[in-house]
C-alpha positions as CSV (number, residue, x, y, z in Angstrom):
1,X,7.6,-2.8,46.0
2,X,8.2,0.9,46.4
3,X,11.1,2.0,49.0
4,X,9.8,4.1,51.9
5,X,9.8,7.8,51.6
6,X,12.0,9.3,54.8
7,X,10.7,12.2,56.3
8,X,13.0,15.2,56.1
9,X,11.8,17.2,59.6
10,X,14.7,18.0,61.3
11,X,13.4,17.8,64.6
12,X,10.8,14.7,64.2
13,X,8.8,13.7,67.5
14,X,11.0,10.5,67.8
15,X,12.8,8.2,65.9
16,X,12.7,4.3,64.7
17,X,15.3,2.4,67.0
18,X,18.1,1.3,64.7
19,X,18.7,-2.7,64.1
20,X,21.7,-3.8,62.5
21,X,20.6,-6.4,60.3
22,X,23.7,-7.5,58.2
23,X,25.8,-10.7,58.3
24,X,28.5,-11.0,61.2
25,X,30.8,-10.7,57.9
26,X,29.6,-7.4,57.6
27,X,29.4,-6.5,61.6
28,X,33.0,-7.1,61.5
29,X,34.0,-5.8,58.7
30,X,32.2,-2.8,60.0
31,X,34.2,-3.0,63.2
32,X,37.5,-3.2,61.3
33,X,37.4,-0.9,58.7
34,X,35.1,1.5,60.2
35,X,35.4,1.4,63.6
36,X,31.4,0.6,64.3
37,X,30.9,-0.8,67.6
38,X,27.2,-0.7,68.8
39,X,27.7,2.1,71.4
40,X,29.5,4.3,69.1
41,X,26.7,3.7,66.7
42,X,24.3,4.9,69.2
43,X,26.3,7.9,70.3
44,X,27.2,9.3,67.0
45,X,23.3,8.9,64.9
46,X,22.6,10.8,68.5
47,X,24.9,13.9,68.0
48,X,24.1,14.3,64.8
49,X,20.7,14.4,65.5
50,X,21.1,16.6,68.4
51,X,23.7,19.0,65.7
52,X,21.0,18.6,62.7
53,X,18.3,20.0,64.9
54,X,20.4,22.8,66.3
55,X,21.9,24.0,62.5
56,X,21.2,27.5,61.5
57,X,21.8,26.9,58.2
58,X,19.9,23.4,57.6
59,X,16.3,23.6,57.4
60,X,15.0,20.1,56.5
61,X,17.0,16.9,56.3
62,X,16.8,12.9,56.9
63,X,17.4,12.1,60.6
64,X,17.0,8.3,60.1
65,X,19.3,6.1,60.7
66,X,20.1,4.7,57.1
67,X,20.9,8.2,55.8
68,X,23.0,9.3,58.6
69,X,25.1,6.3,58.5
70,X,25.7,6.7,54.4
71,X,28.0,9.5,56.0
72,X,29.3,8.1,59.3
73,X,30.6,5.1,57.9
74,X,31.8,7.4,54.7
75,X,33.9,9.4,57.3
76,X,34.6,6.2,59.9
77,X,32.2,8.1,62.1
78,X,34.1,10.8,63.2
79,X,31.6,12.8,64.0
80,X,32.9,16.6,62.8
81,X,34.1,14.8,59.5
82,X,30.2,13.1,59.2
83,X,28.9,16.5,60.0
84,X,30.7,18.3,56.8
85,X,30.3,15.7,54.4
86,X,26.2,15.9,55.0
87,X,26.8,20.1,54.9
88,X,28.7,19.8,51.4
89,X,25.8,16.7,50.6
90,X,23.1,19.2,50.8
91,X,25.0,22.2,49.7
92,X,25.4,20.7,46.0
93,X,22.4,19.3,45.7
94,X,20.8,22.7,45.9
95,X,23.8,24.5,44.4
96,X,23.6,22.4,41.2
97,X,20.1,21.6,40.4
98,X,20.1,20.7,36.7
99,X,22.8,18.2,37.7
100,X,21.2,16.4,41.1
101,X,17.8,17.6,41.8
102,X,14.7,15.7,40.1
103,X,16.1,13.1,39.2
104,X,13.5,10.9,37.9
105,X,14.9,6.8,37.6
106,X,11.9,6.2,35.6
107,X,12.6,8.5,32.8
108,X,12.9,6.9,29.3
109,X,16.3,8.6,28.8
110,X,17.5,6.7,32.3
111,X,15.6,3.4,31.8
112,X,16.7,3.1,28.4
113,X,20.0,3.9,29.7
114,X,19.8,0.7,31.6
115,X,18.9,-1.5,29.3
116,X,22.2,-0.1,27.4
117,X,23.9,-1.5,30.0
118,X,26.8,1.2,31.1
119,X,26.8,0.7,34.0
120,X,26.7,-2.8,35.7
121,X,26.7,-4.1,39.7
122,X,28.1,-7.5,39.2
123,X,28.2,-8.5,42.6
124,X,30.4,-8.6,45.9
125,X,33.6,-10.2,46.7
126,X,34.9,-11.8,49.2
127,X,35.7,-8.4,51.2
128,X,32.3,-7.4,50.9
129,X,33.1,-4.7,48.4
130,X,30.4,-4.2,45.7
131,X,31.8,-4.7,41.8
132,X,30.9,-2.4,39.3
133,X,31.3,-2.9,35.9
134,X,31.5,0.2,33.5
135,X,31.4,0.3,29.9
136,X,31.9,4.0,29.3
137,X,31.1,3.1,24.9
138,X,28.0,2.2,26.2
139,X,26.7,5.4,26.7
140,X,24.9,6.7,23.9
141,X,26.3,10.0,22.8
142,X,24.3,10.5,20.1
143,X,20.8,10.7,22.8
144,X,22.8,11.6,26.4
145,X,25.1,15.1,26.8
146,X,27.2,15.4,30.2
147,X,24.4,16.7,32.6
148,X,22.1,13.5,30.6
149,X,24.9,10.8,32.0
150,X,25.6,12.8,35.3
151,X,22.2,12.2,36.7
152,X,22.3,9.0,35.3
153,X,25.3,8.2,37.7
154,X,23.9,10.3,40.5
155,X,20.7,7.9,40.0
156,X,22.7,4.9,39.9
157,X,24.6,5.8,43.4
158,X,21.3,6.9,45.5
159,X,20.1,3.6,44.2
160,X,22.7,2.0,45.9
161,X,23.4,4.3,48.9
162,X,21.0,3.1,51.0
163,X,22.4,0.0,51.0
164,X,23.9,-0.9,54.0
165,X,26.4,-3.4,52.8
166,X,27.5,-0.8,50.2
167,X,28.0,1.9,53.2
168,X,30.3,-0.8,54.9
169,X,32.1,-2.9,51.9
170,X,32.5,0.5,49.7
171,X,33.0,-0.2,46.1
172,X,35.4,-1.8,43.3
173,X,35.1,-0.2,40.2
174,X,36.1,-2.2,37.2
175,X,36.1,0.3,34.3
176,X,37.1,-0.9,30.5
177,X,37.0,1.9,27.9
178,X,37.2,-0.1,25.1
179,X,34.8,1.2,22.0
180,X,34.4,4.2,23.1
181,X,34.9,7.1,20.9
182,X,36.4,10.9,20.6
183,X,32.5,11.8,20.9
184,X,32.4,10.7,24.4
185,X,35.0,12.7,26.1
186,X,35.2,15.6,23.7
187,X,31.7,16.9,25.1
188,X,33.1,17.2,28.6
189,X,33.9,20.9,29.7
190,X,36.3,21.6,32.5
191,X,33.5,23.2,34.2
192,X,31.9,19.5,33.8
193,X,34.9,17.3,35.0
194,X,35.6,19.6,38.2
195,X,32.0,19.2,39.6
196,X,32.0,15.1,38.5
197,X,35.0,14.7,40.5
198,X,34.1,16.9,43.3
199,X,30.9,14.6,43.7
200,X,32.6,11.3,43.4
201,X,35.2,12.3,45.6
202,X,34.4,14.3,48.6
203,X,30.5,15.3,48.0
204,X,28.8,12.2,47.4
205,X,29.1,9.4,51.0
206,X,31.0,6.9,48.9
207,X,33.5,4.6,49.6
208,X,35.8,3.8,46.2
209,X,38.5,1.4,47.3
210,X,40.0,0.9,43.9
211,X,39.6,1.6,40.3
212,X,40.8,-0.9,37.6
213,X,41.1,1.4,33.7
214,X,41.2,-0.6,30.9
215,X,41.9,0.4,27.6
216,X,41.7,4.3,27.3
217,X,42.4,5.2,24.6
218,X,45.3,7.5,23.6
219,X,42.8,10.8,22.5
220,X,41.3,10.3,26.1
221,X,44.5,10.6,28.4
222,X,44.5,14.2,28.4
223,X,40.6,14.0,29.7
224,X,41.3,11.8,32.2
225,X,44.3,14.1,33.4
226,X,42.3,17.3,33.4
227,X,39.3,14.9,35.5
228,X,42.2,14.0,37.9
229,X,43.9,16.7,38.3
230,X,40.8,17.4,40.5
231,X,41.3,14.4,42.4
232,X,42.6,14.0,46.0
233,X,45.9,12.0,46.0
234,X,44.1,9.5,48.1
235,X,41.9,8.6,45.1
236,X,44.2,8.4,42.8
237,X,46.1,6.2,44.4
238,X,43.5,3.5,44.2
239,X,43.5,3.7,40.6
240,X,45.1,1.2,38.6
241,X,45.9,1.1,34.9
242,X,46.0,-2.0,32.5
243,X,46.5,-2.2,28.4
244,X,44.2,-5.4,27.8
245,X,40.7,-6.8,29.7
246,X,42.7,-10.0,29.9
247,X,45.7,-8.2,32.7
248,X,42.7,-6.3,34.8
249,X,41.0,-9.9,34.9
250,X,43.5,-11.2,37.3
251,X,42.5,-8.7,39.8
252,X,38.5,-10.3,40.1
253,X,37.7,-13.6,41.3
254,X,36.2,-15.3,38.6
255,X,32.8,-15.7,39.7
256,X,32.4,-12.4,39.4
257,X,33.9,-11.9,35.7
258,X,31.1,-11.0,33.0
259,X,30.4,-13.3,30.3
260,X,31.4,-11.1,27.8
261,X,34.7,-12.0,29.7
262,X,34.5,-15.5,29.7
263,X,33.2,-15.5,33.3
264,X,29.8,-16.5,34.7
265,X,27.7,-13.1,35.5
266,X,24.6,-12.5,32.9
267,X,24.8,-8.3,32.4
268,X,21.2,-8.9,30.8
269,X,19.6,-10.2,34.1
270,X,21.9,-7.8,36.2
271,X,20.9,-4.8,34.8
272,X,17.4,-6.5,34.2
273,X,17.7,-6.4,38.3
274,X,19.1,-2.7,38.4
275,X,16.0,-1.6,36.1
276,X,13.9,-2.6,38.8
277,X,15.7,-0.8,41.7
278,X,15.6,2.6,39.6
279,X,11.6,1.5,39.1
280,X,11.3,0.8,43.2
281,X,13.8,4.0,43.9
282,X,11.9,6.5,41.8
283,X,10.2,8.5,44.5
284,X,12.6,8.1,47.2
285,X,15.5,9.7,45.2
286,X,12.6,12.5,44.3
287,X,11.9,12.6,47.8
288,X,15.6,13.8,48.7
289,X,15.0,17.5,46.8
290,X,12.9,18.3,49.6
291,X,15.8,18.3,52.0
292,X,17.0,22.2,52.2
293,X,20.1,24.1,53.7
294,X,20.7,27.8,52.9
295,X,23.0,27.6,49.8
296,X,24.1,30.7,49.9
297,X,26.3,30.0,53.0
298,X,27.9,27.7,51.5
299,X,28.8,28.9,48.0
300,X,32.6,29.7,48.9
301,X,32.8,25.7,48.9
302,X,32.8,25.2,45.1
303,X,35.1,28.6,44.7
304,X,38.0,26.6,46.4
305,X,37.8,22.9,45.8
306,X,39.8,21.1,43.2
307,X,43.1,22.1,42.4
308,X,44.5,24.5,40.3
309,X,44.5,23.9,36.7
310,X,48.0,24.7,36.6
311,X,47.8,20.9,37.7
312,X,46.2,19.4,34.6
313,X,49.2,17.9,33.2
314,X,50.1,16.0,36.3
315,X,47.4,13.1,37.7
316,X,48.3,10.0,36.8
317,X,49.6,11.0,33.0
318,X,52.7,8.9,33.7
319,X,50.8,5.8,34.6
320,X,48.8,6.0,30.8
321,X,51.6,6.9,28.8
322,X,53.5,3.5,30.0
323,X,50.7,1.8,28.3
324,X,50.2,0.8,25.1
325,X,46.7,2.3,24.5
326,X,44.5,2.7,21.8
């Protein structure tokens, strides 16, 4: 079944009442974390409406009530910070195009990509955070460059976006490094890294609440530094080092551990799952390109974010070289 196309008038004739439709886990979990109450719901998909339909600058966008809460919830609807977050949203789609724009799930490249099984959601734990598993050697270097795996993980997260116990539970990112090679970070420009972490970090309405590394290997530490020295000191923060699969293991309930870990989750029949939502997804995500804002307005944004590269050499290179990596 094919998801539903969103129209992108700014200023539609009315809008489809919202129903909040998850578990009372997630309702309060929502009011917790997020600070969601029904009213403030209300209130804040109405201002941004209201600011939507008054912006100089955008001139087409989602207005329904999924989208706008990817970025409420993202922000813990504070309004203003909502309102930036979908500005910057926009802005890089259009600003980068080979990297986000026609993004076509169905591709061979991404569906084979799939079946390669990268990248994996495993499931949710008990705090309603979604588990995903990523097996960077998975990626096949020898078919997929950098802007090849970047819309391959842009894919992936629009695939998921729209899922409102993603918006509220954020994500776990279990991420073991083990066989990859000197091939897979060696392609990676600076140019490259600064833009991935700019998405993951501040342009893209996800919520990481940790990261668990496993096994980089020594030729990689330097990549990793020069990706986080891009990195807000909030992220990186969440990010948690460990020499062997068998010490990040302790940190996952093990109903949601990977057979390939000695746990019970089937990769094949979970990414078999994920094939299908890229199949299902395919003309929503190409749906999104028709969203517009005036780039140019906007193109101080990437001229300024990051930090210097005078910084490259800090991150977390302390944290790796206490490992025994290899």
């Amino acid at each position: 079944m094919a998801a539903p196309i969103f129209c992108v008038d700014k200023k539609p004739s009315n809008f489809e009442p919202y129903r909040f439709t998850l578990s009372a886990k997630f309702e309060q979990l929502a009011r917790d974390e997020l600070r969601e109450e029904p009213e403030i719901r209300e209130q804040s998909l109405t201002q941004l409406r209201d600011w939507i339909a008054k912006h100089p600058y955008i001139r087409k966008c989602r207005t329904d009530a999924v989208f706008l809460l990817r970025f409420l919830r993202f922000r813990k609807f504070s309004v203003p910070q909502a309102q930036a977050a979908i500005e910057r949203y926009l802005a890089m789609r259009q600003t980068f195009p080979d990297w986000f724009q026609k993004l076509d799930s169905t591709e061979d490249s991404m569906l084979e990509t799939v079946d390669d099984e990268p990248m994996t959601v495993v499931g949710r734990d008990e705090a309603g955070r979604t588990l995903v598993w990523i097996r960077f050697g998975r990626f096949n270097v020898e078919k997929l460059n950098p802007v090849a795996i970047f819309r391959y993980l842009m894919i992936f997260l629009e695939v998921l976006l729209d899922d409102e116990e993603v918006q509220v539970g954020g994500f776990r990112v279990w991420a073991d490094y083990t066989d990859s090679t000197l091939k897979h970070y060696g392609m990676w420009g600076i140019s490259d890294l600064k833009l991935l972490m700019d998405a993951v970090n501040r342009s893209m309405p996800i919520r990481i609440r940790e990261i668990h590394a496993v096994k980089l290997p020594k030729f990689a530490v330097a990549i990793a530094n020069v990706l986080l020295s891009f990195a807000t000191p909030k992220f990186k923060e969440r990010i948690s080092c460990h020499s062997t699969v068998l010490e990040s293991k302790s940190h996952f309930d093990e109903s949601l551990w990977p057979k390939q870990y000695g746990g019970p989750q089937d990769s094949v029949e979970l990414n078999r799952a994920l094939r299908k939502l890229f199949c299902e997804k395919r003309d929503a995500i190409l749906a999104l390109d028709d969203m517009d804002i005036d780039v140019e307005h906007y193109s101080s944004l990437w001229n300024q974010s990051g930090s210097n590269n005078s910084d490259i050499d800090g991150g977390i290179a302390g944290c790796f070289r206490k490992l025994n990596v290899d």
